[in-house]
C-alpha positions as CSV (number, residue, x, y, z in Angstrom):
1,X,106.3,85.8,106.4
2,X,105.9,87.9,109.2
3,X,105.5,91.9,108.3
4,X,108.9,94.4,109.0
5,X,108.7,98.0,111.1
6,X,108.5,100.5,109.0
7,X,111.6,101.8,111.1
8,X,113.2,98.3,109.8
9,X,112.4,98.5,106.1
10,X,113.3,102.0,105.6
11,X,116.9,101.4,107.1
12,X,117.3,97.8,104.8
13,X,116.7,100.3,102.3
14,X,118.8,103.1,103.3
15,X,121.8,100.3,103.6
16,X,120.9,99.0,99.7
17,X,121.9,102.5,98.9
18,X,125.4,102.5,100.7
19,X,128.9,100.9,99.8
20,X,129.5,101.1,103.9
21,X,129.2,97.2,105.1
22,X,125.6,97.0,107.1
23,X,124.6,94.1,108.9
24,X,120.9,94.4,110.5
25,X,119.4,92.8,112.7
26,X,116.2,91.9,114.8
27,X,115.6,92.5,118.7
28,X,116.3,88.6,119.1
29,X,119.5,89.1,116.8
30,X,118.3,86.9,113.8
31,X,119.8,88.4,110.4
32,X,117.6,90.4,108.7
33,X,119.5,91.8,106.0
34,X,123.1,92.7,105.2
35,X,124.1,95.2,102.1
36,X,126.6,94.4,99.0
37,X,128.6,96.5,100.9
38,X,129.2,93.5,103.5
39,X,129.4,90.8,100.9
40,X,132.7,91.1,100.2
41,X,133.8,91.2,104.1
42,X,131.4,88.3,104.6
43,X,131.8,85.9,102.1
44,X,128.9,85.1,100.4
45,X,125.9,87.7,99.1
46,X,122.9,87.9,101.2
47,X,121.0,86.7,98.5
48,X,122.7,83.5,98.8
49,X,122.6,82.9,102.9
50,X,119.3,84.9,103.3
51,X,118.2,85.4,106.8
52,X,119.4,83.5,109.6
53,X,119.1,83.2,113.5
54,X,121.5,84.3,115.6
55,X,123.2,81.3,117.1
56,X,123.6,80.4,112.9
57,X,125.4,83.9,112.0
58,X,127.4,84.3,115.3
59,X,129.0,80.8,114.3
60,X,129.2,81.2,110.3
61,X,131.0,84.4,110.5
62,X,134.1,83.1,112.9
63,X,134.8,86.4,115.1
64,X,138.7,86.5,117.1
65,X,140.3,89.5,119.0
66,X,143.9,90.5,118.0
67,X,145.5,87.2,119.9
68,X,143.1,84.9,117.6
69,X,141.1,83.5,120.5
70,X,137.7,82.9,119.2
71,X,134.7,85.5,120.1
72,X,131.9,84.2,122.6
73,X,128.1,85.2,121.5
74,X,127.7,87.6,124.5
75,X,131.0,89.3,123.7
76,X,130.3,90.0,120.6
77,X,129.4,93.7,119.5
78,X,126.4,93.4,117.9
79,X,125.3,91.0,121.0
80,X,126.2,93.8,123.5
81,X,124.5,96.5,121.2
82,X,121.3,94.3,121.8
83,X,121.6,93.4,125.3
84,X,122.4,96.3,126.6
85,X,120.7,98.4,124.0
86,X,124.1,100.7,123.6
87,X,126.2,101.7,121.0
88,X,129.5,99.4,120.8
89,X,133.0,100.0,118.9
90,X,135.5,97.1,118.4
91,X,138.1,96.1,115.8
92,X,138.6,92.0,115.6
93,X,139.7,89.5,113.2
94,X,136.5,87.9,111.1
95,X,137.1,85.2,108.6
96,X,134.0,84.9,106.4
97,X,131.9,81.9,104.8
98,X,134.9,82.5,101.8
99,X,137.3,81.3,104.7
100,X,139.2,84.8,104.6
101,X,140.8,86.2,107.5
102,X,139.9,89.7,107.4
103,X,140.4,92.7,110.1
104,X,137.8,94.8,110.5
105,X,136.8,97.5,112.9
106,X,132.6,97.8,113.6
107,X,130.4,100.3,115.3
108,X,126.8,98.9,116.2
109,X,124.0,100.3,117.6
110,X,120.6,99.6,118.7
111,X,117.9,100.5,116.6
112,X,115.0,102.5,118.3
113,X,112.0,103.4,116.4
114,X,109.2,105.8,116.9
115,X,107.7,105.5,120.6
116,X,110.7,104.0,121.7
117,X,110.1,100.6,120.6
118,X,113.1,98.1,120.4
119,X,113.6,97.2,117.0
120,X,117.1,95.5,116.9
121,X,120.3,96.3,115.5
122,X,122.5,97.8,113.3
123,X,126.1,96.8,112.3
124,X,128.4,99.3,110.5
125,X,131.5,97.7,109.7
126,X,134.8,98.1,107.3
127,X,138.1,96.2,106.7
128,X,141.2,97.7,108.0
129,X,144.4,98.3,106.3
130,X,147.1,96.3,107.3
């Protein structure tokens, strides 16, 4: 097992502490870690799916836009937050590993750490009310 940023560990523990859905992950977009707060929106607690790679995630968590036509890797937010290392805000339709169709609006952003080293990602994220 390969050791974490500091930057990286201190925010996984920063999103233990919230009830705020957080999704992290690394500069190639593998999951890292996602809080209890995201469980619920997901599906499935992160304890059960533990990390996965990128192409796994962007296909287990099915992303739509508003007319139900299915999300693309590179358009999703997350993806653009780490591509082009910029924040990114979106609402679209998720259904989770529980099969739920959920709405939910997300903010991401690149993580930067000290020295300006590229870290990864961040996903804030909560369900909207219908």
């Amino acid at each position: 097992m390969s050791q974490q940023e500091i930057e990286i560990i201190l925010t996984r523990h920063w999103a233990s502490h919230l009830s705020t859905p957080i999704f992290i992950v690394d500069p190639q977009g593998d999951l890292l870690y996602y809080n209890e707060g995201a469980e619920y929106i997901l599906g499935r607690r992160f304890s059960e799916t533990g990390k996965m790679g990128a192409d796994e995630w962007a296909v287990a968590f099915k992303m739509s836009d508003d007319n139900n036509v299915r999300l693309k890797r590179e358009e999703l937010p997350l993806t653009i937050a780490l591509t082009e290392c910029r924040p990114v805000h979106r609402t679209l339709w998720l259904v989770g590993l529980d099969k739920v169709r959920r709405h939910i609006s997300t903010t991401c952003v690149p993580l930067i750490g000290q020295a300006d080293r590229f870290l990864g990602a961040v996903a804030l994220f909560w369900e909207m009310e219908e």
